[in-house]
C-alpha positions in Angstrom: 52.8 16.2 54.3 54.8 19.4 54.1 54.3 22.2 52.2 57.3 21.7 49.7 55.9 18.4 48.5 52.7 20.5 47.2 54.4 21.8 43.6 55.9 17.6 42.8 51.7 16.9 43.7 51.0 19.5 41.7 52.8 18.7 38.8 52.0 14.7 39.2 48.1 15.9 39.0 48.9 18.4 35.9 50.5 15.4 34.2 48.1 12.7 35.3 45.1 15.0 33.4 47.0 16.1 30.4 47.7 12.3 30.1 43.5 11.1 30.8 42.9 14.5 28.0 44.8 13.2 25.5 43.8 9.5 26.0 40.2 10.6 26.1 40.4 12.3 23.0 41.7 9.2 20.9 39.2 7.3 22.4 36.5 9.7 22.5 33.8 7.3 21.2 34.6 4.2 23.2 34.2 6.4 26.3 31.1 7.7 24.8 29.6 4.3 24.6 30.9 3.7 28.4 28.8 6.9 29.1 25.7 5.7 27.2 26.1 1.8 29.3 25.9 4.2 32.5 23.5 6.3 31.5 21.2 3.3 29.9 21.6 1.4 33.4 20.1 3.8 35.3 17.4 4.3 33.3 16.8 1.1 33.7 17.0 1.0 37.4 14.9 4.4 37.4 12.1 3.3 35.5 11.7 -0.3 36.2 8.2 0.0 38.4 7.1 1.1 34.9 9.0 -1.3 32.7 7.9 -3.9 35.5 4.0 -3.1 34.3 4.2 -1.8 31.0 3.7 1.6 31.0 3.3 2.3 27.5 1.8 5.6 28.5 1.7 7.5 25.0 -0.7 6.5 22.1 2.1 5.9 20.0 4.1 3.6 22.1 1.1 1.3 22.3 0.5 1.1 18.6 4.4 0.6 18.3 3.9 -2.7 20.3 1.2 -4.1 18.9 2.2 -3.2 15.4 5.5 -5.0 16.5 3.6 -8.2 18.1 1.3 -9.0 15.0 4.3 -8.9 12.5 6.4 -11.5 14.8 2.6 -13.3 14.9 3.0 -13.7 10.9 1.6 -10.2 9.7 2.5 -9.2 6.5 6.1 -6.9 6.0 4.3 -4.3 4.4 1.1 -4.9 5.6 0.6 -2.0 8.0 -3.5 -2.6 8.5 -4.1 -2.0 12.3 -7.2 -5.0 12.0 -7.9 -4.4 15.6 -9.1 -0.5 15.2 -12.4 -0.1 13.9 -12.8 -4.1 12.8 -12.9 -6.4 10.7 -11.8 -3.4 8.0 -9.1 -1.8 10.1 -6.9 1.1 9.1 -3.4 2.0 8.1 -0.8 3.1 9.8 1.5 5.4 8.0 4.3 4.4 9.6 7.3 2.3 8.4 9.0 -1.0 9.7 12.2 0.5 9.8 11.8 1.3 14.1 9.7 -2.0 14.8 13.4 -4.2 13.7 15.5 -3.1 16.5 12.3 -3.6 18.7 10.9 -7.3 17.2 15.3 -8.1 17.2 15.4 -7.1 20.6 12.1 -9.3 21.6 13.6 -12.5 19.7 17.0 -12.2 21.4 15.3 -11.5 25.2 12.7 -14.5 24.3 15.3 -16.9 24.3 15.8 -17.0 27.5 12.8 -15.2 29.3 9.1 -15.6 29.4 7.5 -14.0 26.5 6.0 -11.6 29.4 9.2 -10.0 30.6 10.9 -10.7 27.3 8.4 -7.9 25.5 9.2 -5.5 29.0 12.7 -5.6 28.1 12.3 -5.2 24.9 10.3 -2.2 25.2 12.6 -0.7 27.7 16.0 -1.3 26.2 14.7 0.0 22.2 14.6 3.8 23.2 17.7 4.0 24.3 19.5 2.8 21.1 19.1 5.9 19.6 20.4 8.0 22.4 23.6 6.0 21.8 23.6 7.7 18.0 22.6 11.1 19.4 25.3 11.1 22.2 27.6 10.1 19.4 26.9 12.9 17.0 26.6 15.4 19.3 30.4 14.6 20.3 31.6 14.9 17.0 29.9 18.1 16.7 31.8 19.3 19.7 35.0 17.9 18.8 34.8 19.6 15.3 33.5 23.4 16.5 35.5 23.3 20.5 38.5 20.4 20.0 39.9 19.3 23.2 37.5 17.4 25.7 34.5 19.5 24.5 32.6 16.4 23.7 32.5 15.2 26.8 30.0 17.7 28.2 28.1 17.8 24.6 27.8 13.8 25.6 26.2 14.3 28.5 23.9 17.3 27.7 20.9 15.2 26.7 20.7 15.0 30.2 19.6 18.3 31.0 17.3 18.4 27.8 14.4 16.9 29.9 11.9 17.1 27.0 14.1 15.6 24.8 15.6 12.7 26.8 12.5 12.0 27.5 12.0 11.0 24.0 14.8 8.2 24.5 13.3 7.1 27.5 12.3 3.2 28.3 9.1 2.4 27.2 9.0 5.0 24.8 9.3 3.0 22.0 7.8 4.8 19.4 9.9 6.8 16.0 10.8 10.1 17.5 14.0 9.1 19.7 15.3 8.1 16.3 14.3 10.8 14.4 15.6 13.3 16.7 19.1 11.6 16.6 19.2 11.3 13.0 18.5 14.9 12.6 21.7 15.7 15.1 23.8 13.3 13.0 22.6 15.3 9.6 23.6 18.4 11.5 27.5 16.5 12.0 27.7 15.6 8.6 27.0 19.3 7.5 29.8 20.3 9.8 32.3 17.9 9.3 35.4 18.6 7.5 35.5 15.5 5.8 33.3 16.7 2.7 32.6 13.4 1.0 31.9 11.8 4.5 29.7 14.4 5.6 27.9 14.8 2.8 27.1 10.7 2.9 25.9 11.0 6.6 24.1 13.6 5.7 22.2 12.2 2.9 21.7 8.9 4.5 20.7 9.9 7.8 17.8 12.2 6.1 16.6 9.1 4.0 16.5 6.9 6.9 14.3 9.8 8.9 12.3 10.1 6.0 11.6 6.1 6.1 10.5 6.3 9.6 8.3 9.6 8.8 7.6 12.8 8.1 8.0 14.7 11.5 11.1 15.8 10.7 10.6 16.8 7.1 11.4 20.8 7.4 14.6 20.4 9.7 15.9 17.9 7.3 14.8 20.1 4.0 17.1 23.0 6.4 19.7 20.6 6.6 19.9 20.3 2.7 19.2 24.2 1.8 22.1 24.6 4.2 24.5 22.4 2.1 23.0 24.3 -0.8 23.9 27.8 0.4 27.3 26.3 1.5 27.8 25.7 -2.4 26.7 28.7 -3.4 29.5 30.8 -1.3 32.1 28.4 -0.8 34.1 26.7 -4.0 34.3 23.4 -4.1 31.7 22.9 -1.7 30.2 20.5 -4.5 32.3 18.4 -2.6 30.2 17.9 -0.5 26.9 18.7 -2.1 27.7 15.6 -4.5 27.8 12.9 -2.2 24.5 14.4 -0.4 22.7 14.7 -3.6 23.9 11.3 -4.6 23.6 9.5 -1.0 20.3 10.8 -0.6 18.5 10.0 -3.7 20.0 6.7 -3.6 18.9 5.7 0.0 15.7 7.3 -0.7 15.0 5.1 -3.6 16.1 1.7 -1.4 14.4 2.3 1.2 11.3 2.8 0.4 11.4 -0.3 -1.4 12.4 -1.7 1.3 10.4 -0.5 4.2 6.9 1.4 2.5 3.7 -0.5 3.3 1.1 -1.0 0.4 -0.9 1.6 1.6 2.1 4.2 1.4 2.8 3.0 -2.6 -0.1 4.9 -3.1 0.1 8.8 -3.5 -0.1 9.7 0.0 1.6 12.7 1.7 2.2 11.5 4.8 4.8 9.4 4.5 7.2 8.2 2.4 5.6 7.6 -1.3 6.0 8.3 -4.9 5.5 11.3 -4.3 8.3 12.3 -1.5 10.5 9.6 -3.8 10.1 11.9 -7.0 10.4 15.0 -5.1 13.5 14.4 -3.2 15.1 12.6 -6.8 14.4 16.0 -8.6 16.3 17.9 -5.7 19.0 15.5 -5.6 19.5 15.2 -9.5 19.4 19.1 -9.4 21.8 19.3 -6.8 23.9 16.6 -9.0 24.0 19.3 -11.9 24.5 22.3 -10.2 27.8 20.3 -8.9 28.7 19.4 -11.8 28.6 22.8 -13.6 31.9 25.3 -14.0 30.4 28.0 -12.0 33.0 30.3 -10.9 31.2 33.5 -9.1 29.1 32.6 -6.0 26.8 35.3 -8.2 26.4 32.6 -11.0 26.1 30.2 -8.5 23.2 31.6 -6.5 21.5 32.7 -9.9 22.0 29.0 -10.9 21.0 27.6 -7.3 17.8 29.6 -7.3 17.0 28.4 -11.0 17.0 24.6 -10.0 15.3 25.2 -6.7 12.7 27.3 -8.0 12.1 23.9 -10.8 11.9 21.4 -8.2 9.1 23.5 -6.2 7.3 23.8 -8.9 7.2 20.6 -10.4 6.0 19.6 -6.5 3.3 22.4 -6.7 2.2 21.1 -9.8 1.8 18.0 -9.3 0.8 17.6 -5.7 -0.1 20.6 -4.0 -1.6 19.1 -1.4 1.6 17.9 0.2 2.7 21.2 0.5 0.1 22.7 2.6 -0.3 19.9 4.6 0.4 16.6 4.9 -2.4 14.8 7.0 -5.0 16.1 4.7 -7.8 16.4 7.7 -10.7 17.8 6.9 -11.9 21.1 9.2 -14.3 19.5 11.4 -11.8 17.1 12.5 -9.1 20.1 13.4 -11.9 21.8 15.2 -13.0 19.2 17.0 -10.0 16.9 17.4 -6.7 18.5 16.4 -7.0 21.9 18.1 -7.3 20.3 21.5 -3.9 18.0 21.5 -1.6 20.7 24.0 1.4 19.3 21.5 -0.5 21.4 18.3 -0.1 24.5 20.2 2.3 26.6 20.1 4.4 27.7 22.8 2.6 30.9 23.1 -0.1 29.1 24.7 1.1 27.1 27.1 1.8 27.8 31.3 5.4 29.6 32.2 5.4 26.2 34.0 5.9 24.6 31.1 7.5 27.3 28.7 10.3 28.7 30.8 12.4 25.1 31.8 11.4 24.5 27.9 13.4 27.2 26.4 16.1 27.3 29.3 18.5 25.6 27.1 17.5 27.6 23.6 18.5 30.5 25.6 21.6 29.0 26.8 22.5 27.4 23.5 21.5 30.8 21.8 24.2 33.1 24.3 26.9 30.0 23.4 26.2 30.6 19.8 26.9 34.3 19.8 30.1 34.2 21.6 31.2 31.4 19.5 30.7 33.6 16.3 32.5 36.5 17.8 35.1 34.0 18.8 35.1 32.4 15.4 35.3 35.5 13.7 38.8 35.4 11.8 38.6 31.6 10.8 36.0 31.3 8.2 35.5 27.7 7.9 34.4 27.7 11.8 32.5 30.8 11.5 30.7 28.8 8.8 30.4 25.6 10.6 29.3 28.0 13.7 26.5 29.2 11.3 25.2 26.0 10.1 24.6 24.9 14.2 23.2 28.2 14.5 20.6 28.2 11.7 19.4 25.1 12.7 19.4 25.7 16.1 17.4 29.1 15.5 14.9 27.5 13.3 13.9 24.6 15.4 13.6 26.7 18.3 11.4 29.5 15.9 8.6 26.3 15.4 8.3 26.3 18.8 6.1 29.3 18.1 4.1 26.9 15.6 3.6 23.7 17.7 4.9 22.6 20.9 6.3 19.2 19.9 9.2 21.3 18.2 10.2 21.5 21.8 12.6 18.1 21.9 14.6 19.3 18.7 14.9 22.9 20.0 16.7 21.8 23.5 18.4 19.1 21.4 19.8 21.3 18.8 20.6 23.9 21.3 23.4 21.8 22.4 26.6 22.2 20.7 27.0 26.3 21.1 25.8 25.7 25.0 28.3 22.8 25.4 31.1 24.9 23.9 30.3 28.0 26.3 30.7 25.3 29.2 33.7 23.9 27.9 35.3 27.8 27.4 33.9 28.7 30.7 35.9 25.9 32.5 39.2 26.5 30.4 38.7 29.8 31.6 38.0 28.7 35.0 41.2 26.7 35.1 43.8 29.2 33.0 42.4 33.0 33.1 43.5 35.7 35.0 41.8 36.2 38.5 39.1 38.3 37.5 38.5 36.5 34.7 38.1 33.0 36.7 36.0 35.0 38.5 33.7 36.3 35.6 33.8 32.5 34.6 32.7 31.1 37.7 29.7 33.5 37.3 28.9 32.4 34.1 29.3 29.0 34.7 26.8 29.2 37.8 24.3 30.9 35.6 24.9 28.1 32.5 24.7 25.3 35.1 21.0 27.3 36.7 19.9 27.0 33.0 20.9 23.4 32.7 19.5 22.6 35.6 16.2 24.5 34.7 13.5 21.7 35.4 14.7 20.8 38.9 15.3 24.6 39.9 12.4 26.4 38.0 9.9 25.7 41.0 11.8 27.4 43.7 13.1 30.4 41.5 9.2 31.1 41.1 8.5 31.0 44.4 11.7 32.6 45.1 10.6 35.5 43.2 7.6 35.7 43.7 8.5 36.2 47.6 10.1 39.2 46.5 8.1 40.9 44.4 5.1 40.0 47.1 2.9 38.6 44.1 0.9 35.6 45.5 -0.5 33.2 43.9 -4.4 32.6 42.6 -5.4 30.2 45.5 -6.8 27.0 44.0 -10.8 26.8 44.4 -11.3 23.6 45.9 -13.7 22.4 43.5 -10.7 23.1 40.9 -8.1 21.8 42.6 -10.0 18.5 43.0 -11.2 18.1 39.6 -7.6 18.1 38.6 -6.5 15.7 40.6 -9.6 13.7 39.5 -8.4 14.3 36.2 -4.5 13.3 36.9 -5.5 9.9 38.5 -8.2 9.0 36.1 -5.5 9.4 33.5 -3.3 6.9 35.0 -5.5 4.8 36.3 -7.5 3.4 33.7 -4.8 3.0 31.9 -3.0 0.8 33.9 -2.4 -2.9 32.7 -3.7 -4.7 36.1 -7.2 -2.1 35.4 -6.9 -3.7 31.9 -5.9 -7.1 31.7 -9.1 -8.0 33.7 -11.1 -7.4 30.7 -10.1 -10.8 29.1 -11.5 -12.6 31.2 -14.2 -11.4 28.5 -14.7 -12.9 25.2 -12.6 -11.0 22.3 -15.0 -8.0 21.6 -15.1 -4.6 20.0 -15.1 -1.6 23.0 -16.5 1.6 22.1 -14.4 4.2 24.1 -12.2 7.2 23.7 -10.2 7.9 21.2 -7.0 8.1 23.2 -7.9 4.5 25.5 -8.0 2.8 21.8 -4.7 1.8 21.5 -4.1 1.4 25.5 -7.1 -1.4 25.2 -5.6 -3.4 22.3 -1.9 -3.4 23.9 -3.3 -4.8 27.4 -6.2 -6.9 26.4 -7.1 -9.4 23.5 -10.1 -7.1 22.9 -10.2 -4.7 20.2 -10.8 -0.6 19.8 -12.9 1.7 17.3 -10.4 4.3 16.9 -6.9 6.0 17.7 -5.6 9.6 17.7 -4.2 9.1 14.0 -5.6 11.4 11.1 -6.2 8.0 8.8 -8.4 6.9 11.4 -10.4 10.6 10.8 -13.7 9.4 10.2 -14.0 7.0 12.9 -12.6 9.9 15.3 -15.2 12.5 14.3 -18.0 9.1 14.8 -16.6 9.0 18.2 -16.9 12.7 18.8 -20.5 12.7 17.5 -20.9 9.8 19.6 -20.6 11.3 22.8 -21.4 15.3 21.9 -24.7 14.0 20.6 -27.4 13.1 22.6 -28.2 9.4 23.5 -30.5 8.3 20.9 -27.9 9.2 18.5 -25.5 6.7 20.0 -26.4 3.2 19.2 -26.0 3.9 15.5 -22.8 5.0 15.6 -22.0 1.9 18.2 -23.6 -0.6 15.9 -21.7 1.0 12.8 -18.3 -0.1 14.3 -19.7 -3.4 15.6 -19.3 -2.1 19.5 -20.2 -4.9 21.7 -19.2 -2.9 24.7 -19.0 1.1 26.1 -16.5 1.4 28.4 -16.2 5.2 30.2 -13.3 6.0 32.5 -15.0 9.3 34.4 -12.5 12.3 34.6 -10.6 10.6 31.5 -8.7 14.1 30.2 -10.7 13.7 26.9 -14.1 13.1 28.6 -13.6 16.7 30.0 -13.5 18.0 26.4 -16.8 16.1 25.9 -18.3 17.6 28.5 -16.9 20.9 27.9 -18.3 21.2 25.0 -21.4 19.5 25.2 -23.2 19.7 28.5 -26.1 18.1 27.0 -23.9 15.6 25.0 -24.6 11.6 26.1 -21.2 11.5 27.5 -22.3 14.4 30.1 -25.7 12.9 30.8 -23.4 9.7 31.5 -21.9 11.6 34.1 -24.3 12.7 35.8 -25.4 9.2 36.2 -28.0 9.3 33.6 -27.6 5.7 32.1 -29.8 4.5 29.6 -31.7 1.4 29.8 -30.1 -0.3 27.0 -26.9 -0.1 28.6 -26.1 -3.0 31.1 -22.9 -2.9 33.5 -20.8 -5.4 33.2 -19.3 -7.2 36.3 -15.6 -8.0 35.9 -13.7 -10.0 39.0 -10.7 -7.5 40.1 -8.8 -7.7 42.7 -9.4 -3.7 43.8 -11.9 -1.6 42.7 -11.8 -0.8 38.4 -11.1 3.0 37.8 -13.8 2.6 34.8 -17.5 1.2 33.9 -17.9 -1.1 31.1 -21.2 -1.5 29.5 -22.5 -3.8 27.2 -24.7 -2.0 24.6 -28.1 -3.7 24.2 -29.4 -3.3 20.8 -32.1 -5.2 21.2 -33.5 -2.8 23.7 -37.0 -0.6 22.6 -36.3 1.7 19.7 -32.5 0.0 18.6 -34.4 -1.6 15.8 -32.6 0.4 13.0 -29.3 0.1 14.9 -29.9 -3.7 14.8 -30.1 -3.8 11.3 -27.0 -2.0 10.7 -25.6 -4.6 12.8 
């Protein structure tokens, strides 16, 4: 090849990428859903050892399935009783069955040609990632509306450096919050899109249909509609768009919820969607519907107006329920003391290790330096300065609850992703098209965008990295420390593992007394059932637990034969045990630890193939001094 035949290669390659741009930009969401089918595949490929043995490793995940599994079995549609926590009474779940349809769908359609087994695996694996489909989506319409070009392409594909987030849409991790955290995205396209009648449907629908699912996501969406207020407010004819919000909303509200709430959730509850969330969202709408509607000129009269209805709709909340509005889950202060305080998720940010915070906020920070050059590029076109400001608000205000609780951390890298998408997609322009020192500047910046995208992987050695050069050494691990933790990190897995688990039916359908957090591992793996679960319905049966195991061991049988316990089982080094024994050194659970075992406790022998990571006791209340606990009985 000689060296005149490099401009014709030249201009073939120019042409040949002009021509994939402007193909990929007509086709922008088939290519999206390509990118998802990748994406999904190797998931699938990555996690299968735990898709393989069900490694539903989050609470929520378990309930999911089982929730899922007794409606297929012939439970009632809005019967949301969990009858196999705390029997024969049960509690509710305040969930809706708006999540478990793609899941039970997906179960049917596997089942019909696979064992029930593997049929459920699947199932479980392949649910999580229908969302991400919906977020991918929306987050390339937010590119294409704020960068144009190609943009989407890399806001597609962010998710995957949003490691707390994507893990959300994970296999296995089949529980509401993959879909909640897309739905919000897709709320945050509608309030950009230029189409005002369209966006102001998808907006309004996708915050009804997170609302169904629960109320997680209550303040970003209540963001999402003050945005489209203020919008109004400064913008003329942005009615246009508040309308068919209002109107959307109200009316998808209002279906749903006869659709989807349980019995339990008809009542006035705060926790999910009720009469009372119904009425309060219909008075927003139906103010938003007038304001509208009415010949305001000034964006003065308009705010003064605004303000008016706003200010109506909070207080007819206040005064009506003002519970809801200081909190929704209603727990009483023993419980937060003793149960709430210690989940790491319920802490803010401020209190967890750099280990954790710094990959966390990498892409906040990214997204937050995107979002202030987009504004100063945006400056002289007001309707993408405004746009720019929506993304930004919202992007600011998730990542500002990360200060509140740490489970605002998914929705901060999430929401992050539009202005740190468009710096990439600037940066490469640049990269391609500047002058040489301004390639230069943007191969920089690109290297230090790509380091914060790359965060997780890279934060380990840039600590030890600078910690090297600043000569600051570590605090050496004790080794009694350093093997408790570990002690800790297996006992977590282990006992929850389904071949530790499944053994247990070779036992007769019983009631285990355990912790709160093995509850709804047990009823997912076995045929037995569980006193309690981390939910805040299930409050009085957590705080029996807790005094359970703080107290000392006469006060235990009791409390066992109050829940109809048949059997203790103890996983030693289970991460809650340690708060038991934190707490209470003279607590039962400690003396169990120390091997102190009571008479009327009797170990059970279970055939396994390899040794069980827990005990399992069967509570004798028959034993000397049970006689009042065998009455309760």
């Amino acid at each position: 090849m000689n060296l005149q035949s490099w401009p014709v290669l030249r201009v073939r390659a120019v042409t040949i990428a002009a021509g994939f741009s402007d193909y990929a930009a007509r086709h922008w969401k088939w290519l999206t859903l390509l990118l998802w089918i990748a994406i999904a595949a190797g998931f699938l490929v990555n996690r299968w050892p735990a898709i393989h043995w069900l490694v539903l490793s989050d609470t929520d995940d378990n309930i999911r399935y089982v929730q899922v599994k007794d409606w297929l079995a012939g439970q009632g549609w809005y019967d949301l009783r969990q009858y196999r926590l705390d029997p024969p009474r049960g509690f509710d779940i305040h969930w809706s069955r708006l999540v478990d349809l793609p899941i039970a769908g997906l179960i049917l359609f596997f089942r019909a040609f696979l064992d029930q087994g593997m049929a459920d695996r699947l199932a479980c694996a392949v649910a999580p990632l229908l969302p991400l489909l919906l977020l991918m989506l929306s987050l390339g319409f937010i590119a294409r509306r704020l960068a144009g070009g190609n943009a989407w392409i890399i806001a597609a594909l962010a998710p995957l450096a949003a490691q707390m987030g994507l893990g959300m849409f994970a296999p296995m991790r089949i529980d509401h919050h993959g879909w909640q955290l897309a739905l919000a995205v897709t709320m945050l396209a509608g309030l950009v899109d230029r189409n005002w009648l369209r966006g102001g449907i998808v907006a309004g629908i996708s915050t009804a249909l997170s609302l169904t699912i629960g109320m997680e996501m209550i303040v970003y969406l209540a963001a999402g509609g003050a945005l489209i207020a203020l919008r109004w407010v400064f913008k003329e004819g942005a009615g246009r768009r508040m309308l068919p919000y209002a109107l959307s909303l109200t009316g998808a509200t209002s279906l749903l919820f006869v659709l989807f709430a349980s019995y339990a959730n008809r009542q006035m509850v705060c926790d999910a969607i009720s009469p009372i969330w119904v009425s309060i969202f219909a008075a927003a709408s139906a103010g938003m519907v007038l304001l509208a509607l009415m010949p305001l000129r000034s964006w003065q009269a308009r705010l003064v107006a605004g303000l008016a209805v706003g200010a109506a709709v909070a207080a007819f909340a206040w005064f009506n329920w003002p519970q809801c509005l200081s909190g929704a889950y209603q727990i009483s202060p023993e419980l937060q003391r003793l149960w709430l305080a210690n989940i790491r998720e319920a802490k803010p940010l401020t209190a967890q290790t750099r280990d954790v915070a710094v990959p966390l906020m990498a892409l906040p920070v990214a997204g937050l330096l995107g979002l202030l050059w987009a504004l100063w590029d945006s400056r002289r076109d007001a309707d993408r300065l405004w746009a720019w400001v929506t993304v930004g608000l919202m992007m600011l205000f998730s990542t500002a609850l990360l200060f509140w609780a740490l489970r605002a951390g998914p929705a901060a890298q999430l929401m992050a992703i539009p202005p740190a998408a468009w710096a990439a997609h600037r940066l490469l322009v640049l990269m391609a098209t500047g002058r040489p020192m301004i390639r230069v500047a943007a191969w920089a910046a690109m290297l230090l965008l790509a380091a914060f995208a790359f965060a997780y992987p890279l934060y380990p050695q840039i600590r030890n990295g600078v910690a090297a050069m600043t000569g600051e050494k570590p605090k050496p691990w004790r080794p009694q420390a350093k093997a408790r933790t570990d002690a800790i990190r297996k006992a977590n897995g282990r006992c929850r593992t389904l071949p530790a688990l499944e053994v247990m039916n070779d036992l007769p359908p019983a009631t285990i007394f355990t912790m709160v957090d093995l509850g709804p591992r047990i009823i997912a793996t076995t045929h037995h059932s569980a006193v309690a679960g981390p939910y805040h319905r299930n409050g009085a049966v957590i705080l029996d637990i807790h005094h359970a195991f703080d107290g000392p061991a006469d006060a235990f049988r009791p409390i066992a034969a109050k829940h109809h316990a048949t059997y203790l089982l103890i996983c030693p080094n289970f991460p809650e045990g340690t708060i038991y024994q934190t707490r209470s050194p003279q607590g039962f659970y400690a003396d169990l630890m120390r091997g102190k075992v009571p008479g009327w406790l009797h170990p059970m022998s279970i055939r396994s193939g390899t040794e069980l990571p827990y005990t399992l006791y069967r509570i004798d209340y028959s034993a000397p001094g049970s006689e009042e606990a065998a009455q309760k009985r």
